[in-house]
N, C-alpha and C positions, 0 to 999 in steps of 0.2 A: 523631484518627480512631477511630471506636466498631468495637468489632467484636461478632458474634454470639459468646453463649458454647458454649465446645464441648460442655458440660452442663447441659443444661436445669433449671434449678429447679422446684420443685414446685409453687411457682404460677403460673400459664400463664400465658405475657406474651405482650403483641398484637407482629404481626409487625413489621419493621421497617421505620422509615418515614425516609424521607431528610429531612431538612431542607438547605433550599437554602443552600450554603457563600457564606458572604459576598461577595459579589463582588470586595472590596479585599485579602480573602485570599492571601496569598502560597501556593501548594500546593508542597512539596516534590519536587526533580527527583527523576525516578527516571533513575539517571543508565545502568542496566544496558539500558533500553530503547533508549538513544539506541544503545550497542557492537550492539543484537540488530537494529537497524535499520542500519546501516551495514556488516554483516556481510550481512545479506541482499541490499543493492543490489550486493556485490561479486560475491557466487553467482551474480547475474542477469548482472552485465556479462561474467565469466567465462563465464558456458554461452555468453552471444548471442556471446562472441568463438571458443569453443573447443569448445563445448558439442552445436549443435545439430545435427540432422539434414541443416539444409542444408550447413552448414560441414564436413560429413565426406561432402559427393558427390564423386566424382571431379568434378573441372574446374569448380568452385566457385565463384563469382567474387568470392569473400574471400580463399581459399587456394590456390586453382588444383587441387589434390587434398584425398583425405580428412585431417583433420585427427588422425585417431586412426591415422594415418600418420606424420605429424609428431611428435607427441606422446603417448603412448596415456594415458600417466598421467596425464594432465592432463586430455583427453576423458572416464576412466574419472568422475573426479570430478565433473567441469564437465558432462557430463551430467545433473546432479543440479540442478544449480542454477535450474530455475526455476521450485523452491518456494518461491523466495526472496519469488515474488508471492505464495503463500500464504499465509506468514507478514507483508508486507508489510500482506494483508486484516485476517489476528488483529488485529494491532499499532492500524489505523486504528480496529478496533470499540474495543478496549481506549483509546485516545489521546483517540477522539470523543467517549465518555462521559464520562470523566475531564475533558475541558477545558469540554465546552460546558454539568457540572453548575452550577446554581444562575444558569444566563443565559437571557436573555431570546433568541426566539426571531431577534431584530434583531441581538442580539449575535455569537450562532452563525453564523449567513449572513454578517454583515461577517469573523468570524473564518476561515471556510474561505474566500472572496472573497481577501481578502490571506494567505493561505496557498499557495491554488494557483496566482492566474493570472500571479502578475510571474514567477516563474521558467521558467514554462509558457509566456508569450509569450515569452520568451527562448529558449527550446528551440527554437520554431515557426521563430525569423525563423532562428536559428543553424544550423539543419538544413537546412531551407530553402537557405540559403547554401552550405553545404559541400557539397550534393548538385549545387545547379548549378555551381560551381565544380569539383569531381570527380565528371565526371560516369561512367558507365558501370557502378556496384554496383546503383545503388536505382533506380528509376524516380521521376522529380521529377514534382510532381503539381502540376497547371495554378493559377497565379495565383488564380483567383477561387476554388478549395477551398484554396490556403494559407487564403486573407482567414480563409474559414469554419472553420478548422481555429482559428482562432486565437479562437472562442467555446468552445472547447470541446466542443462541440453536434454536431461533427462526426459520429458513429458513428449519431444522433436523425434525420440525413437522410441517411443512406447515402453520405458523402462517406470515403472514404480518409482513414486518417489520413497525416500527414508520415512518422512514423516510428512503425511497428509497437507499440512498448512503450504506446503512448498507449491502447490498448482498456481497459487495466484502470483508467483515468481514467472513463472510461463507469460504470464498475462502482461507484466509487468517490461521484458523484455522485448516482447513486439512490439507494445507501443514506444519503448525507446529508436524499435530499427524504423516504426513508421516516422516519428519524429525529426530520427537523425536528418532522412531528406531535405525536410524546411531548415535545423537549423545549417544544412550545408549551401539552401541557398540565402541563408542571411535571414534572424528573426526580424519580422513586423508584423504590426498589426492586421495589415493585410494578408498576409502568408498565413498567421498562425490561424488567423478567421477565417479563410478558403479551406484551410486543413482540419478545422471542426466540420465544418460545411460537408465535404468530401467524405471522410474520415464518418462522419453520420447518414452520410447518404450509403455507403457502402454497407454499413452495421444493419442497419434498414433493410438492403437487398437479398442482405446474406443468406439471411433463413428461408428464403421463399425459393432465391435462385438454386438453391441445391448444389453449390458448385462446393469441394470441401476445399479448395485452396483461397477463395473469397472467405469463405468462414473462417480459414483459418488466421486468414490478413486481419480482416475487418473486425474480428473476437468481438460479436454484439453482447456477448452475454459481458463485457467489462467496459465496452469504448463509450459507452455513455455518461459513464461517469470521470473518465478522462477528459473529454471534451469540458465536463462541467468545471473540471479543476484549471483547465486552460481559460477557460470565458473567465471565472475568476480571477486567474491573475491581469489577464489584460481589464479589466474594472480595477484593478488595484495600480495597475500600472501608469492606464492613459483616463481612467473616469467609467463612470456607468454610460451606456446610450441603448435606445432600443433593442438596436440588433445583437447584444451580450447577451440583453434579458431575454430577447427571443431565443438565444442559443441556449440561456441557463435552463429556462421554461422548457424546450425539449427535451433536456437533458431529465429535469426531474419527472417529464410527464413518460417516457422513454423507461427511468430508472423505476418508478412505482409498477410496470408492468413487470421488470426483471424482477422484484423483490416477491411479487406475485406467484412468478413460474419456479423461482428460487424454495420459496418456501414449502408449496407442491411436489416440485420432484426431488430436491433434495434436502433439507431441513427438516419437514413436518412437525415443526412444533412453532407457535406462536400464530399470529393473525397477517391478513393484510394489512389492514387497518394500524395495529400496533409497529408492523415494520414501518410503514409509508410513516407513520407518525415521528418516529425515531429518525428515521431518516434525513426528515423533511428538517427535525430539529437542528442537526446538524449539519445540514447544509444552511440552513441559517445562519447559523456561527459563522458558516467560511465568508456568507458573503458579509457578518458585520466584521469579517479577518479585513478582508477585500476592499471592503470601505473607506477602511482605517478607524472605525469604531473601536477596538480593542487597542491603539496602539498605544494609550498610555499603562499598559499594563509592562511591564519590565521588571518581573521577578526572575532573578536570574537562578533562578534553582530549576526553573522551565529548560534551559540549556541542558541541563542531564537530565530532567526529564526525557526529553524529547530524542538522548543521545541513547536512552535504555529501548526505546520503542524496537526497534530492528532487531537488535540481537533476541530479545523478550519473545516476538512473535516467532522467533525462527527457534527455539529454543523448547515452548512450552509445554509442547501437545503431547506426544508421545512419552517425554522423557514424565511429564508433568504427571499423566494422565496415570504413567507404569509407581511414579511414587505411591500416588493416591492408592493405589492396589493395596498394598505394602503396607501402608498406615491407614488405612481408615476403620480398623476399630481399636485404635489407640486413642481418639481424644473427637471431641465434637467435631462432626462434618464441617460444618460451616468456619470453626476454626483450621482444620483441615488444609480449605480451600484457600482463607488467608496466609496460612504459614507456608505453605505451597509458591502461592504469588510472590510475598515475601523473598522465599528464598531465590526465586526465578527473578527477581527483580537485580537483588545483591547479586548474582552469574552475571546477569546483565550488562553488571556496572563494569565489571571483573572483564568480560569479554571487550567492552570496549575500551576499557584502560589498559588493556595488556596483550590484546589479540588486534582490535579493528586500527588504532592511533598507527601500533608499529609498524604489521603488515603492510597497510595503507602508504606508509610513505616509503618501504623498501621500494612496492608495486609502482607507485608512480613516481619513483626515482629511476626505475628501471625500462619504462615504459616510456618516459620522456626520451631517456638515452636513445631507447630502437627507434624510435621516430624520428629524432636527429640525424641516427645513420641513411635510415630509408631516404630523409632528403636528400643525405649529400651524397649515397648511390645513385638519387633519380637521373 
């Protein structure tokens, strides 16, 4: 892996140009990523159990009173937890570059395809399930918007999601179709840093321009923490230089305003201050990820860690939230909440050993084949 040098030689060398990585290349785990992502989906299920504005009304229909009644220490924290999506956006720009470098654009699409939808229609039907089954926390949403919920596509026609966590899947999507673009014309350095460049300068105009098909392209309220995940990996890739930190630096001066307007209109609970603080921590981690500061760490138990993250966040909320109803004056809140996790954790494992592995390779056993035919029709 080359990297920029941190002292320029005296005779000017042209800028750095990616070469496309083998494709039979083995890439080395970065194993500190999988602990930063698996930590983050526990902050989420914490806040949506303990965390949130609604769980601390009186007469609540998770706890029955406020939760920071119950618990306050645990409120004070879990409050905080749902930058755990912000950090969840860094991680995908940083993961998306890093995976889908040196592939073809056929590749990329099969690869996020069998990435998101086998555990994600597991979520739909499972949720789906438990809500009609106990019924009275969530509102179950009519048959023909499950079917639709289960493209994904749901939020594109204004249908409800199942379970709330699902918006930042929206988010997640666009920047795959913005991305696809660059990698269809071949990753580098140069591309992928035009494409933050652009990509921010759009996010920027979005909200002022009034136009709702620019909002809807450029999603300011998420692309800045995308871009921040992409400047990262190119620092991991080709070395730090100015112009990363310049990007990283907008990205978090950018992201402290979103956590500001986040907290305001939709969160209301916690600080600026404690969010940008949390924040800020964790994007420190990505960039001593980025560094290669963490890379002697190789616990291999971080591999399933990092393999429950997905299923975990798409799983928690609703079904998590409807248990908690049901039990919570059976045994200490706060035990509650661990055995809760717990058990969402052990689903976790359950869904990707026996839903996300199989699925996934029927999918892109099947998906390679139509694409083989499409070429030999072309």
């Amino acid at each position: 892996m080359s990297a920029l040098p941190l002292i320029r030689p005296t005779k000017p060398q042209p800028a750095p140009v990616a070469t496309p990585a083998s494709p039979g290349r083995r890439r080395p785990r970065l194993y500190a990523l999988d602990g930063i992502r698996l930590l983050a989906a526990l902050m989420v299920a914490v806040h949506h159990y303990a965390g949130t504005r609604r769980v601390n009304q009186p007469g609540n229909q998770v706890w029955d009173r406020p939760v920071s009644d119950i618990m306050p220490t645990v409120f004070h924290f879990a409050a905080y937890g749902w930058i755990g999506v912000e950090i969840f956006f860094v991680i995908s720009g940083f993961v998306i570059c890093m995976s889908c470098w040196g592939r073809t654009p056929r590749q990329f699409f099969v690869s996020r395809v069998i990435r998101l939808y086998p555990a994600y229609w597991f979520a739909v039907l499972f949720t789906t399930a438990v809500l009609a089954a106990v019924p009275g926390v969530w509102e179950r949403l009519t048959p023909r918007d499950v079917l639709l919920n289960l493209t994904m596509l749901q939020s594109g026609s204004g249908v409800r999601n199942v379970d709330g966590v699902y918006w930042t899947l929206w988010s997640e999507l666009r920047f795959y179709l913005l991305f696809l673009t660059v990698v269809w014309a071949g990753l580098t350095y140069r591309r992928v840093v035009l494409f933050c460049c652009v990509w921010g300068a759009a996010a920027m105009l979005a909200p002022v321009a009034r136009l709702p098909l620019l909002e809807l392209i450029a999603d300011p309220e998420a692309s800045w923490y995308f871009i921040a995940g992409l400047a990262l990996y190119l620092m991991h890739r080709f070395g730090q230089d100015l112009l990363l930190w310049g990007i990283l630096a907008m990205a978090w001066l950018m992201g402290q305003k979103e956590l500001g307007q986040r907290i305001d209109e939709v969160e209301h609970v916690g600080s600026w201050r404690g969010a940008v603080l949390v924040f800020t921590v964790f994007l420190l981690l990505m960039v001593a990820v980025a560094l290669g500061r963490t890379d002697r760490i190789r616990w291999r138990w971080l591999v399933t860690a990092g393999s429950l993250t997905y299923p975990l966040y798409l799983i928690h909320y609703a079904a998590g939230t409807t248990l908690i109803n049901r039990l919570r004056d059976t045994m200490d809140a706060r035990l509650l909440v661990a055995a809760v996790l717990a058990g969402f954790l052990l689903l976790s494992w359950a869904v990707h050993r026996w839903v996300e592995r199989p699925v996934a390779g029927v999918v892109k056993k099947g998906l390679d084949a139509a694409f083989l035919r499409v070429r030999a029709q072309a």
